[in-house]
Backbone as a chain_set.jsonl record, in Angstrom:
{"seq": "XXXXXXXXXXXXXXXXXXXXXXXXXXXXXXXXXXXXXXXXXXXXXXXXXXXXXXXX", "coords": {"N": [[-38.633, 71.892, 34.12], [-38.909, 69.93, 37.033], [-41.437, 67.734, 36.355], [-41.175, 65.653, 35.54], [-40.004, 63.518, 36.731], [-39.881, 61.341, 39.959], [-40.353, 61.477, 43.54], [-38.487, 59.775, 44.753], [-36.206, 59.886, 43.01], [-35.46, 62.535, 43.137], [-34.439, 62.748, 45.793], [-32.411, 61.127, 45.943], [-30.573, 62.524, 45.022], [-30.423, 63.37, 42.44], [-30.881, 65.678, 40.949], [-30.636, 69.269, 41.291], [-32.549, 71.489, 43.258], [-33.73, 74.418, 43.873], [-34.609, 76.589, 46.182], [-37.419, 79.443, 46.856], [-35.836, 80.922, 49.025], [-33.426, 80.885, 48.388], [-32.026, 78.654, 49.667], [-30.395, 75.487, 48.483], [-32.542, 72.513, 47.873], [-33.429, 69.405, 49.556], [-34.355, 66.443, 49.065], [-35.828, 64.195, 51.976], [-36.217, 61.293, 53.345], [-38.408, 59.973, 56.039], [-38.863, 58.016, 58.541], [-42.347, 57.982, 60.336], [-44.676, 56.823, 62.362], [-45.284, 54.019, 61.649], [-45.12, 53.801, 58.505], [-43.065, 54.942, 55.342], [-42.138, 58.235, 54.751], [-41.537, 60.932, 52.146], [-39.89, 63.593, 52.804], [-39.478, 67.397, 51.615], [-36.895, 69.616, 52.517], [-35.559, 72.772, 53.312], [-32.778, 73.605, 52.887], [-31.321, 76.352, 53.602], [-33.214, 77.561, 55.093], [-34.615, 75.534, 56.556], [-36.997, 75.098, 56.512], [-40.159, 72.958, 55.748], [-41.571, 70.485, 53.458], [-44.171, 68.982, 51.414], [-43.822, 68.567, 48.667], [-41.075, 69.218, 46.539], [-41.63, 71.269, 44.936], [-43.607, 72.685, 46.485], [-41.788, 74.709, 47.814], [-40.602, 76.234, 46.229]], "CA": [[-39.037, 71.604, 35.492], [-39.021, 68.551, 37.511], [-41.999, 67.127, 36.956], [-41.295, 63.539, 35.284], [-39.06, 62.845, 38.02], [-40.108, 60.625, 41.404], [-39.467, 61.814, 44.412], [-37.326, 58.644, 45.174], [-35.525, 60.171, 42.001], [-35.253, 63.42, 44.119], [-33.691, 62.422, 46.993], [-30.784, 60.292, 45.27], [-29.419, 63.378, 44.377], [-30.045, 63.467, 40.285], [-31.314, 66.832, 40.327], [-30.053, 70.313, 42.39], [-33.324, 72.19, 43.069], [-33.265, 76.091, 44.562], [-35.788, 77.138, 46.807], [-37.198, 80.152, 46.936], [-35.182, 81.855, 49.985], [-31.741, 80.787, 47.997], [-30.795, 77.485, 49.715], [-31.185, 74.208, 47.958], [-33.899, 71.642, 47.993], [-33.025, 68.09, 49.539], [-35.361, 65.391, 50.084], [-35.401, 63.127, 53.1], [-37.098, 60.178, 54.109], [-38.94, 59.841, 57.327], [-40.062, 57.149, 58.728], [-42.981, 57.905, 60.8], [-46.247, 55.855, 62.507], [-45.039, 52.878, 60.334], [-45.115, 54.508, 57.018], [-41.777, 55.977, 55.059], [-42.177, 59.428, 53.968], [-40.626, 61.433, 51.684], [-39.952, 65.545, 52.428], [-38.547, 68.37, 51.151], [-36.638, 70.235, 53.124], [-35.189, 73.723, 52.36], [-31.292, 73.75, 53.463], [-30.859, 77.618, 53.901], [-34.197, 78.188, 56.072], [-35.225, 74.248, 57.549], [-38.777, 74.91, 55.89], [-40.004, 71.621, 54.972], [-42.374, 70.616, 52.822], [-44.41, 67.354, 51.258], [-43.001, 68.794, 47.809], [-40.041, 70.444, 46.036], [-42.722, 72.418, 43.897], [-44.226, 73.904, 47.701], [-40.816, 75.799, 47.963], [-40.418, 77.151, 44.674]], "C": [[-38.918, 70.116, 35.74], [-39.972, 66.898, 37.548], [-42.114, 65.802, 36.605], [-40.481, 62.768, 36.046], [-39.787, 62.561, 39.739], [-39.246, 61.706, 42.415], [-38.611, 61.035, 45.031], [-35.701, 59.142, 44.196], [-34.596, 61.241, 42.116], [-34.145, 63.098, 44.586], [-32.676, 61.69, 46.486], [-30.045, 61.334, 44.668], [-29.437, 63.665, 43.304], [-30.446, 64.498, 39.668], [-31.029, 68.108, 41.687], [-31.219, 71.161, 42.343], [-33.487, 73.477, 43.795], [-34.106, 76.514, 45.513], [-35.711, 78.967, 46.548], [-36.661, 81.499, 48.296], [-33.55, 81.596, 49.532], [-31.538, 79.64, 48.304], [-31.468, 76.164, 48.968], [-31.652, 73.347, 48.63], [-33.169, 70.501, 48.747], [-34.385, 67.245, 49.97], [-34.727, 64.73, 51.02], [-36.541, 62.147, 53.381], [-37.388, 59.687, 55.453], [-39.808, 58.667, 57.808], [-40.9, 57.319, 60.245], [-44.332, 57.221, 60.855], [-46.559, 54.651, 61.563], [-44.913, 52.687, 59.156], [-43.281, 55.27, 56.902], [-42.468, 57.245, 54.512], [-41.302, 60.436, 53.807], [-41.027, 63.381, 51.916], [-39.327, 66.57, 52.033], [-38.343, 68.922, 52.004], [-35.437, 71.234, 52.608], [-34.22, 74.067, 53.481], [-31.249, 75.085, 54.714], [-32.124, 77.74, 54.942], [-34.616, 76.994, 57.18], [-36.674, 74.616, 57.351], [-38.626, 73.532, 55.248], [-41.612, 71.591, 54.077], [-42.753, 69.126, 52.101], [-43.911, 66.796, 49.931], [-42.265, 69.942, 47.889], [-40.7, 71.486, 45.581], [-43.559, 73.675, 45.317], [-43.099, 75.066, 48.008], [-40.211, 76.792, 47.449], [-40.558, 78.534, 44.746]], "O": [[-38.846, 69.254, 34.863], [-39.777, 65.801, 38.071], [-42.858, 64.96, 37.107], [-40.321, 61.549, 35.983], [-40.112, 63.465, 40.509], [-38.213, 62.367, 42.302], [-37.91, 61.546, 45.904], [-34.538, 58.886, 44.511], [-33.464, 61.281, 41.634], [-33.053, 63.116, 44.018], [-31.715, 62.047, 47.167], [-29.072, 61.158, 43.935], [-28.465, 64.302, 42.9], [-30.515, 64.638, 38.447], [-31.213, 67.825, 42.871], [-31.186, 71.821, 41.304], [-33.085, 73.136, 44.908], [-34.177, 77.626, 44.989], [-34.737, 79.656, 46.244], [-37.072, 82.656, 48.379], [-32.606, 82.025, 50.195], [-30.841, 79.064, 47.469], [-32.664, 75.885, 48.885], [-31.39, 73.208, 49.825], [-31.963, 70.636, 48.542], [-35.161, 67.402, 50.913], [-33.509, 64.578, 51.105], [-37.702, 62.48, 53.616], [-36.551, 58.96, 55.986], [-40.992, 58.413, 57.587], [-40.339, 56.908, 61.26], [-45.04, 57.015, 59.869], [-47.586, 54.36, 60.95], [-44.632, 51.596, 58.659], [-42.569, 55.806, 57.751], [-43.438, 57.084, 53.771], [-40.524, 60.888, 54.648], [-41.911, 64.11, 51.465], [-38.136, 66.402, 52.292], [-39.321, 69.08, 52.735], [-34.567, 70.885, 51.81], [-34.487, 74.574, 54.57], [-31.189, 75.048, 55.943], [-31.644, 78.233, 55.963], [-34.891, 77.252, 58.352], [-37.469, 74.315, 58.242], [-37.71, 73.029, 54.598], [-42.496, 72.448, 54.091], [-41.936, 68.206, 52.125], [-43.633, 65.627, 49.663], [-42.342, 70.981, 48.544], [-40.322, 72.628, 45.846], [-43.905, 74.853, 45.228], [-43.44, 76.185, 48.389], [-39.583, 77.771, 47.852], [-40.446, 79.22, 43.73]]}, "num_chains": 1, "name": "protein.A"}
């Protein structure tokens, strides 16, 4: 599993993660209300999420 990996680590691409409805994982970075944040978002459906591990 993923879990010694950042989610900055994520999102650069260095790992292909599956969700569970089939399509893969990508992070994205959002910057909202002056803050960046990082989310998962699940290709095949556009479910997002705050982690990869919520889509599993």
């Amino acid at each position: 599993m993923a879990a010694n990996i950042s989610k900055n680590a994520r999102r650069e691409g260095a790992q292909t993660l599956t969700s569970r409805w089939g399509g893969s994982i990508k992070m994205k970075s959002v910057f909202k209300n002056g803050k960046i944040r990082h989310i998962a978002v699940c290709e095949a459906t556009g479910n997002t999420a705050r982690k990869p591990k919520d889509l599993m």
